[in-house]
Backbone as numpy.savetxt, mean C-alpha at the origin, in Angstrom:
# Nx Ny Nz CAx CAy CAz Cx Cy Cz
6.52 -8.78 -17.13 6.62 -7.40 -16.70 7.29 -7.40 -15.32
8.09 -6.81 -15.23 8.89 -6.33 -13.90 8.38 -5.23 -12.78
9.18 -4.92 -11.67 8.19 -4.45 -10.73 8.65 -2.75 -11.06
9.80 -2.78 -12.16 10.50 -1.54 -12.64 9.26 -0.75 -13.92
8.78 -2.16 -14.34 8.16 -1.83 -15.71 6.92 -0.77 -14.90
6.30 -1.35 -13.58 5.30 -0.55 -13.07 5.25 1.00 -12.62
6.37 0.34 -11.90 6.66 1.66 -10.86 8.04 2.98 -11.86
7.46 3.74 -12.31 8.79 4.65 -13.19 9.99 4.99 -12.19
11.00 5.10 -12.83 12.05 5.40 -12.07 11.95 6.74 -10.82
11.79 7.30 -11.76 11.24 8.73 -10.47 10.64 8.68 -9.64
9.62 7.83 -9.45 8.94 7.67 -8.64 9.37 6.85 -7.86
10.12 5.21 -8.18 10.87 4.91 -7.42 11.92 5.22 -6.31
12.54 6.39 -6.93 13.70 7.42 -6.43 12.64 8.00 -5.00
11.51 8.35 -5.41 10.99 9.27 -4.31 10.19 8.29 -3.32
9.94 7.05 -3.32 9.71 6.48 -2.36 10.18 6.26 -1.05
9.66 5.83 0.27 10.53 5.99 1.38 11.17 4.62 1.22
12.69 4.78 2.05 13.38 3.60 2.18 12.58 2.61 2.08
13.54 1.50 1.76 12.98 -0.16 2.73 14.14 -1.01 1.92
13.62 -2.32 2.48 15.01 -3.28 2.30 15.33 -3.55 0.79
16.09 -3.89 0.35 16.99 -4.54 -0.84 16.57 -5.43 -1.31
15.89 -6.28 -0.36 15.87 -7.61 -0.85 15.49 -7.80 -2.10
15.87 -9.25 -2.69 14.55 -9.68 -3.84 13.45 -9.37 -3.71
12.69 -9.10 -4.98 11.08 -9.18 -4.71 10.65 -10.45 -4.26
11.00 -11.47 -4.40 10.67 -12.72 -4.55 10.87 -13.15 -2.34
12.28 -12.78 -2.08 12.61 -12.92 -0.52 11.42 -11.84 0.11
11.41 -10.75 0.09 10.49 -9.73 0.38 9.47 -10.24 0.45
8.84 -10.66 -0.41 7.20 -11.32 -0.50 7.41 -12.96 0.20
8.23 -13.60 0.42 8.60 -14.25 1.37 7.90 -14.00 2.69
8.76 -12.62 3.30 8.98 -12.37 4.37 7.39 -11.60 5.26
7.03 -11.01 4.14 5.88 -10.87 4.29 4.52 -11.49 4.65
4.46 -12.86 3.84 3.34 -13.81 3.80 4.09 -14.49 5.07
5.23 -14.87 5.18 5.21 -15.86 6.27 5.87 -15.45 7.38
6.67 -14.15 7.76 6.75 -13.67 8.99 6.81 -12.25 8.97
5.30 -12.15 8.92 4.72 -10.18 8.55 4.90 -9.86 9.76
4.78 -9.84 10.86 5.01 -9.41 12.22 6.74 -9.26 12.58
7.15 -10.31 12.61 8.98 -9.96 12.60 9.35 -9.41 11.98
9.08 -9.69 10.40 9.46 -8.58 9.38 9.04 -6.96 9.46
7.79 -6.98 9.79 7.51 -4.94 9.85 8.24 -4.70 10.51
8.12 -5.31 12.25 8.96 -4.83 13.37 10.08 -4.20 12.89
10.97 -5.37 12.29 12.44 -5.11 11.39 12.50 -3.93 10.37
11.45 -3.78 9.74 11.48 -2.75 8.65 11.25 -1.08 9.31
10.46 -1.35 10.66 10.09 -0.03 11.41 11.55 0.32 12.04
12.04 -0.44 12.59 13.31 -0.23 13.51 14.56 0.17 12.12
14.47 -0.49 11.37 15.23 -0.19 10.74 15.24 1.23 9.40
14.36 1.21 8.93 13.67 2.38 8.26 12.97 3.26 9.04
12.47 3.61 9.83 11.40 4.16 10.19 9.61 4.12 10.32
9.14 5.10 11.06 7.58 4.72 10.91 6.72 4.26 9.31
8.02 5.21 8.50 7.02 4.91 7.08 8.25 4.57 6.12
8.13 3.05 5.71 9.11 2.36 4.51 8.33 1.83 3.38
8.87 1.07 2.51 8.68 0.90 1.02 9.10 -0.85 1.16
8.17 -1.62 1.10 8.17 -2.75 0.78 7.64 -3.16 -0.24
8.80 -4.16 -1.75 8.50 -4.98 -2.86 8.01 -6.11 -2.72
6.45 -6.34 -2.22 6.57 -8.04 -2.36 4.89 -8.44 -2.92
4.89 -9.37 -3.57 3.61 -10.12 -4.13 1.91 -9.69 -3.44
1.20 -8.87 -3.35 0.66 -9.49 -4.98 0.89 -7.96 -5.83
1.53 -6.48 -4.45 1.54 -4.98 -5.18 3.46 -5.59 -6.04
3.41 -4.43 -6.43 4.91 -4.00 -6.65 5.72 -3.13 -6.23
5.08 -2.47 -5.11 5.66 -1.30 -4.11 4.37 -0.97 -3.37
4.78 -1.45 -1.99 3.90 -0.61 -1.09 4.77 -0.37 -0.28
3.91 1.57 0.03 4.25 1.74 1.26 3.66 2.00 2.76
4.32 1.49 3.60 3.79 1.21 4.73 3.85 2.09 5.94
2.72 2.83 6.60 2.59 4.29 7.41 2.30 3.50 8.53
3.23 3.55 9.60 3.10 3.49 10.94 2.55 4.44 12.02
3.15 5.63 12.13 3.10 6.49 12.72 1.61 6.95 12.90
1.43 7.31 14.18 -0.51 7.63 14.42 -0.79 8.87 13.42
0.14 9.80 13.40 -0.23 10.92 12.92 -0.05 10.64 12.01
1.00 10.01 11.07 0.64 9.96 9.58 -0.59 9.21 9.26
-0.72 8.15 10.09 -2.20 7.32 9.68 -2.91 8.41 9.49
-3.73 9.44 10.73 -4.32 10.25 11.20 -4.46 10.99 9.24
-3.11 11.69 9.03 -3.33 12.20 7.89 -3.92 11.63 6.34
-3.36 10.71 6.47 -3.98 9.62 5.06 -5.65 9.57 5.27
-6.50 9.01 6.25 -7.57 9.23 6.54 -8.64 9.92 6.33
-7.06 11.22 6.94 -8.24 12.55 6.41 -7.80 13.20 4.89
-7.06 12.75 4.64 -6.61 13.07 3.25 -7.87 13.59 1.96
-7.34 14.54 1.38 -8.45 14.96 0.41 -8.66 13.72 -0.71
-9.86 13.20 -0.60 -10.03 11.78 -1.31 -9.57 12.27 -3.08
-9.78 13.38 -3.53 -9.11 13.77 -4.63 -7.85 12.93 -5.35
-6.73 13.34 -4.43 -5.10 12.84 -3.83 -5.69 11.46 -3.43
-5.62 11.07 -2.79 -5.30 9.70 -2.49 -6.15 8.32 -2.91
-6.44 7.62 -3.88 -6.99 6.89 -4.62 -7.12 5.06 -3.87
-7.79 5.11 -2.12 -7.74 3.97 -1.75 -8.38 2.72 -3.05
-9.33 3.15 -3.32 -9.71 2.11 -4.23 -8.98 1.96 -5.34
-8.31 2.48 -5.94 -7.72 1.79 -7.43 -6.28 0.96 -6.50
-5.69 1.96 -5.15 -5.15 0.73 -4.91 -5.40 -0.92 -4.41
-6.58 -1.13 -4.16 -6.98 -1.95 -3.69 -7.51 -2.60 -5.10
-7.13 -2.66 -5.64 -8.22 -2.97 -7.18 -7.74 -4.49 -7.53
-6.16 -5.28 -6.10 -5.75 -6.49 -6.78 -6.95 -7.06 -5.78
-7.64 -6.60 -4.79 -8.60 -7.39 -3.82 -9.99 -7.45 -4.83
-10.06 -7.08 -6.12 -11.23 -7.08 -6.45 -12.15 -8.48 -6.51
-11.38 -9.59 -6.94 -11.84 -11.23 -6.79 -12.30 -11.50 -5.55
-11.81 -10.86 -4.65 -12.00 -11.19 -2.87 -13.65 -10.90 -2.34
-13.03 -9.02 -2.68 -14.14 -8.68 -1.96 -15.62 -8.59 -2.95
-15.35 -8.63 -3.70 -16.81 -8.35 -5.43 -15.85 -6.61 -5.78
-16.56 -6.95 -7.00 -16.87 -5.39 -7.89 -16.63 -4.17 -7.46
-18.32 -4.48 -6.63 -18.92 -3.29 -5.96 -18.57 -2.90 -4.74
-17.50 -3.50 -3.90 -17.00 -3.21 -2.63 -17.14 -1.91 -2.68
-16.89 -1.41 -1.29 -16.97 -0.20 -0.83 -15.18 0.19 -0.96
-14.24 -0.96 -0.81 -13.03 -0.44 -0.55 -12.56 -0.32 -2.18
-13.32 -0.92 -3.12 -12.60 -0.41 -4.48 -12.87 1.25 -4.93
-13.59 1.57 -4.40 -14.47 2.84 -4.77 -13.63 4.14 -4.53
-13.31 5.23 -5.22 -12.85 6.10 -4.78 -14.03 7.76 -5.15
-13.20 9.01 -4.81 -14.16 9.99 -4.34 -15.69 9.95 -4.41
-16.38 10.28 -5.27 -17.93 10.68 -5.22 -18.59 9.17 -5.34
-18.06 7.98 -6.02 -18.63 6.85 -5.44 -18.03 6.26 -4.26
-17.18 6.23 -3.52 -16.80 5.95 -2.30 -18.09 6.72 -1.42
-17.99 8.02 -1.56 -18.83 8.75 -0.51 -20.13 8.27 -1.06
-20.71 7.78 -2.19 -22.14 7.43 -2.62 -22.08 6.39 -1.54
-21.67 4.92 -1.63 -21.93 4.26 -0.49 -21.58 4.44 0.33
-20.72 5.17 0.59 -20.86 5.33 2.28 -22.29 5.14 2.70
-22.66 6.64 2.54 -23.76 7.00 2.71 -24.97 5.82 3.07
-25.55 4.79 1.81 -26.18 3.86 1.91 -25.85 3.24 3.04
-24.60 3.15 3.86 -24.59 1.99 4.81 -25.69 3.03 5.90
């Protein structure tokens, strides 16, 4: 499966910039010089770009305080932190708090 087979074209189209590279160079650049590389991807794209590399098939990456600021507060509805996090599931267990999204996300919260 390809990183095309995941991500549909349209959606591809509407992602923010980022580099060309191979998936394969990309995920390179990432694991072994993530600090030179963002720098490069911020200066060159902007606060928020689109990087292809191992283990997602498109992420994108929010620099900017205020966009952080917004994702955060984002209506947990819209934004699904836990299913994206769902390749960390071996890492963190199951039951993490970061796989979890709306009404079980906020269930543990709570417990802590």
């Amino acid at each position: 499966m390809s990183r095309h087979d995941v991500v549909p074209e349209l959606d591809r189209r509407r992602l923010p910039p980022g580099p060309k590279l191979p998936y394969a160079l990309q995920t390179l650049l990432v694991w072994q010089c993530t600090g030179p590389f963002m720098r490069y991807c911020r200066r060159r794209y902007g606060p928020t770009f689109t990087i292809h590399a191992y283990p997602g098939e498109a992420s994108v990456y929010v620099t900017a305080t205020d966009d952080l600021k917004a994702v955060f507060t984002a209506d947990p509805d819209v934004l699904h932190a836990g299913e994206a996090n769902t390749i960390l599931g071996p890492v963190l267990g199951r039951r993490s708090i970061l796989l979890a999204d709306e009404e079980e996300h906020l269930r543990r919260r709570r417990l802590r």
